[in-house]
C-alpha positions in Angstrom: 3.5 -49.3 -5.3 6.4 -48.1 -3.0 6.8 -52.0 -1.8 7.7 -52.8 -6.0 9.8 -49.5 -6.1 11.8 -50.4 -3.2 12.5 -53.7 -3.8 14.0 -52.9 -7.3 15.4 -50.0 -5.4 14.0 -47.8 -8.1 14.2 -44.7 -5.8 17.9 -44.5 -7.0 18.2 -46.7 -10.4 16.2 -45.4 -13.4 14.4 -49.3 -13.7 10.9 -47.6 -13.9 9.8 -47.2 -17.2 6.7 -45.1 -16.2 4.2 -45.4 -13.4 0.7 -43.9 -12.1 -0.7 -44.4 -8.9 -1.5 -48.6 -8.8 0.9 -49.4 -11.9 4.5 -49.5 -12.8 5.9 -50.8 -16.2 9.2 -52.6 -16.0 11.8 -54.8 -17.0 10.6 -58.6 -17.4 14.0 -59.5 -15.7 12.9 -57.1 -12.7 9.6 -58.6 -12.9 11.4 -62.1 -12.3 13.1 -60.1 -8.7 9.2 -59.7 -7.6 8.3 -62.8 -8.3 11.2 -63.9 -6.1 10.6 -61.5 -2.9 6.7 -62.5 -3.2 5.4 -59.2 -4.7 4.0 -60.9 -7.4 0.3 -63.0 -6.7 -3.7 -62.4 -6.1 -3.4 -61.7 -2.5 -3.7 -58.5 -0.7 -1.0 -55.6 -1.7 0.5 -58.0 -4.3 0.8 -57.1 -7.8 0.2 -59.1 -11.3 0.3 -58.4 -14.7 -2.6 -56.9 -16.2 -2.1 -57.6 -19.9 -1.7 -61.4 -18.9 0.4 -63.9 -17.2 2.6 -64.8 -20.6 2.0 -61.1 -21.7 4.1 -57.9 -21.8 5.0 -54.9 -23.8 7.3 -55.2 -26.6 7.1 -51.5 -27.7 6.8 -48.6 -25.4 6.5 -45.2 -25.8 6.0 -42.7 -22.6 5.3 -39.3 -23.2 3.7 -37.7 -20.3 1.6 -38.5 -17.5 -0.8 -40.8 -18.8 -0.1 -40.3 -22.3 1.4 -43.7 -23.6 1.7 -45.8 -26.6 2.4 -49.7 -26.3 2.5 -52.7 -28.6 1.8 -55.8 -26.8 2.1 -59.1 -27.0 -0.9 -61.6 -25.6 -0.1 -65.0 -24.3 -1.5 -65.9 -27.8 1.4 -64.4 -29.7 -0.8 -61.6 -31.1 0.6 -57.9 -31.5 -1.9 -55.2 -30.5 -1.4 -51.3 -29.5 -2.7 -50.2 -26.1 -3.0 -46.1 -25.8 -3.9 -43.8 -23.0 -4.5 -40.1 -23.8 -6.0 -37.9 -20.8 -7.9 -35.2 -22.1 -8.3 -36.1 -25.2 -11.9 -37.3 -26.7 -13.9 -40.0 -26.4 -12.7 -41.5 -30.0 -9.0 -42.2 -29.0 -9.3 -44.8 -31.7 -8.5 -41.7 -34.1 -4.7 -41.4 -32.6 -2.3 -42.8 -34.8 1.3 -44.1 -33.9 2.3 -41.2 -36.2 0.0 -39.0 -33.5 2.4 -39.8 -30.9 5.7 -39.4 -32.9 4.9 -35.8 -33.5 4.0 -35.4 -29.7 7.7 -37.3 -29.0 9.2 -34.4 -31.4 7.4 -31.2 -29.7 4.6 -30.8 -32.0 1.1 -29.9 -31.5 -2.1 -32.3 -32.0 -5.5 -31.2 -32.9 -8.4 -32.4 -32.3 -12.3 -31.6 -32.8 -14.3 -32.5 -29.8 -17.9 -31.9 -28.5 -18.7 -29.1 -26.8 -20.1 -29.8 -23.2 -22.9 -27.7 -21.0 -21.2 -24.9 -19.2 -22.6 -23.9 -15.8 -22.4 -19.7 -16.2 -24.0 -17.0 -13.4 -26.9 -16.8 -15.4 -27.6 -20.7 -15.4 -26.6 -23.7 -17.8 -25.6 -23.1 -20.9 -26.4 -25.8 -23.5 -24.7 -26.3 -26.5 -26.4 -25.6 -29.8 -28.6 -28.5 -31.4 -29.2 -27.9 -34.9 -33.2 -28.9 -35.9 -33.3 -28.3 -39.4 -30.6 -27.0 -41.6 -30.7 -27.0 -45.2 -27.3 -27.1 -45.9 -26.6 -30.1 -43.7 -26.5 -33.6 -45.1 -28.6 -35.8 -42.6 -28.2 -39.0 -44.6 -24.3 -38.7 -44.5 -22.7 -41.3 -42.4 -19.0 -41.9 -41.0 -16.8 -44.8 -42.4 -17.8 -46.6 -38.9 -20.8 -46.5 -39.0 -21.5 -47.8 -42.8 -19.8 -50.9 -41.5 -21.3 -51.1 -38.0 -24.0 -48.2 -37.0 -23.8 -47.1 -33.9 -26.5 -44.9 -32.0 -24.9 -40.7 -31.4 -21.8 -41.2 -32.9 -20.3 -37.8 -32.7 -18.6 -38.6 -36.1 -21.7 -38.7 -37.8 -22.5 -35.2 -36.2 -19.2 -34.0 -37.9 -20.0 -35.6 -41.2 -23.1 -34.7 -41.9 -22.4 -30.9 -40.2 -22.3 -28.0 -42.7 -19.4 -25.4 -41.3 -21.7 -22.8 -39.3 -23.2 -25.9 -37.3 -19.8 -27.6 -37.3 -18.5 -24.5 -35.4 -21.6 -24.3 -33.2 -21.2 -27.8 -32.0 -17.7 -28.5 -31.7 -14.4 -27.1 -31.1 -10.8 -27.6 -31.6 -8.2 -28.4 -28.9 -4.6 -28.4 -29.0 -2.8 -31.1 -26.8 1.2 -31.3 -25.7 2.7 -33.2 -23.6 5.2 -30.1 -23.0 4.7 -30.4 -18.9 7.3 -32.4 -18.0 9.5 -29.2 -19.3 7.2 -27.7 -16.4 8.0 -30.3 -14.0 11.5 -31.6 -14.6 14.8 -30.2 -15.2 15.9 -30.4 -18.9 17.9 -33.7 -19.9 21.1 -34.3 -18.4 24.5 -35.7 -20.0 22.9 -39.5 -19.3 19.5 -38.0 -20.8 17.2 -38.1 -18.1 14.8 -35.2 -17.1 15.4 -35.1 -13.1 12.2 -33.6 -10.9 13.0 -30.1 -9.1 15.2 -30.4 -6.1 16.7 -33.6 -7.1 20.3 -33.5 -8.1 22.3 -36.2 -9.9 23.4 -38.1 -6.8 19.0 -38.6 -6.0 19.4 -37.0 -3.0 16.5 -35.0 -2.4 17.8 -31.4 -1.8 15.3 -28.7 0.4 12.6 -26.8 -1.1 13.5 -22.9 -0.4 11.6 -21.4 2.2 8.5 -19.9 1.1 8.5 -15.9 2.3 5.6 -16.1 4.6 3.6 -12.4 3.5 3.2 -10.8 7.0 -0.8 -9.7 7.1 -0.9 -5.6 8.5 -3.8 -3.8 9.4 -4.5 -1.2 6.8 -5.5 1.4 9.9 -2.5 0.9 12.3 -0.4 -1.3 10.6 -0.2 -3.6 13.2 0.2 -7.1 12.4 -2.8 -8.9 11.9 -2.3 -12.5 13.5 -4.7 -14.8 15.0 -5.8 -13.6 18.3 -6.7 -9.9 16.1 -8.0 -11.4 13.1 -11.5 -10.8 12.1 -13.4 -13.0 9.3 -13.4 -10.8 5.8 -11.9 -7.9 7.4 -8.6 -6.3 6.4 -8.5 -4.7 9.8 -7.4 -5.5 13.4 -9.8 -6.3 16.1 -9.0 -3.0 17.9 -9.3 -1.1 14.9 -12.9 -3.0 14.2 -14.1 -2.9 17.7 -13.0 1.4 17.6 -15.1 1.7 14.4 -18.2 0.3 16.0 -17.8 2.5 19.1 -17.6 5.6 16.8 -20.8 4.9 14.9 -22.8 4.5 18.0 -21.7 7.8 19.5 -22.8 9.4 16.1 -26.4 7.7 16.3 -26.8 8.8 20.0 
């Protein structure tokens, strides 16, 4: 992707909507510039457009790493939303456009998912399956399903769960997309949310030098570097090789 970036010199010119690591969504006028410097095609490290050759998106919304809402438009003039949500549960098709408002403004979304075998010290630990439970309704169905059944739908599960198996079965995760606060300066006079150590001018400034912790013996308080260093020991060689030759002289 660094051969697109470059030729739309999107290093220093905010023309990249959002990217991830074999995609970027742009402009259709800066598509036009690939197409002109031979970026665009089916050969080898040249790019196309995956929603179709007469395709794009007229609506986007970029939240987070992948965690996006798009309306696009097919080659056959037909509107339909495309939306990526890492993390979230297998039914993203219970998201709504309101979903990712909320998220836009700061807010929290919940969300019920399955709970998954855990690997613990004493071995795996599986979920619990309820057998028989008399206040669970078996025969209950999702809205889905009554129209088209499919086989394990984990609505179904929620349905027809009382609340004691509900909370057995499932449980409820909170999603943000607060980490761009974590990963980029707040917004700017222009409104853009720079990366750390990247000032308005994008020149990349240095990272500070990381303090390098200095390992010392905890007998002589030498330092500990790696000629002296022993695997798992928090003492010098010397120090080691001293302690051995005092336990054999007690033995003898």
């Amino acid at each position: 992707m660094n051969d697109v970036i470059l030729a739309l010199d999107g290093f220093k010119n905010n023309k990249i909507y959002y990217g991830d690591t074999d995609s970027v969504y742009i402009h259709k006028n800066d598509c036009n510039v690939l197409i002109e410097k031979v970026l665009v095609g089916k050969d080898l490290f040249q790019s196309k457009n995956d929603y179709g050759e007469n395709a794009g998106i007229v609506y986007g919304l970029f939240l987070a790493p992948k965690v996006k809402y798009c309306i696009v438009i097919g080659e056959d003039g037909v509107l339909s939303q495309r939306t990526t949500f890492k993390g979230f549960n297998q039914n993203i098709k219970n998201i709504t456009f309101k979903d990712f408002l909320d998220l836009e403004q700061g807010k929290t979304l919940k969300n019920r998912s399955k709970l998954k075998w855990k690997r613990e010290l004493a071995g795996i630990k599986i979920p619990h399956r309820k057998v028989s439970c008399e206040n669970c309704n078996e025969k209950k169905k999702c809205d889905d399903c009554l129209i088209r059944p499919e086989i394990n739908c984990f609505n179904c599960e929620i349905s027809k769960s009382c609340q004691d198996c509900l909370s057995k079965i499932t449980r409820i995760s909170e999603y943000s997309v607060e980490i761009n606060k974590l990963k980029r300066q707040p917004e700017n006079e222009y409104g853009h949310m720079l990366p750390y150590y990247q000032i308005e001018n994008n020149f990349v400034e240095e990272k500070p030098d990381r303090i390098k912790q200095i390992k010392k013996c905890s007998k002589c308080e030498i330092e500990i570097n790696p000629n002296n260093y022993i695997k798992n020991k928090t003492i010098c060689r010397n120090c080691h090789n001293q302690n051995m030759r005092n336990r054999r002289n007690k033995s003898s």
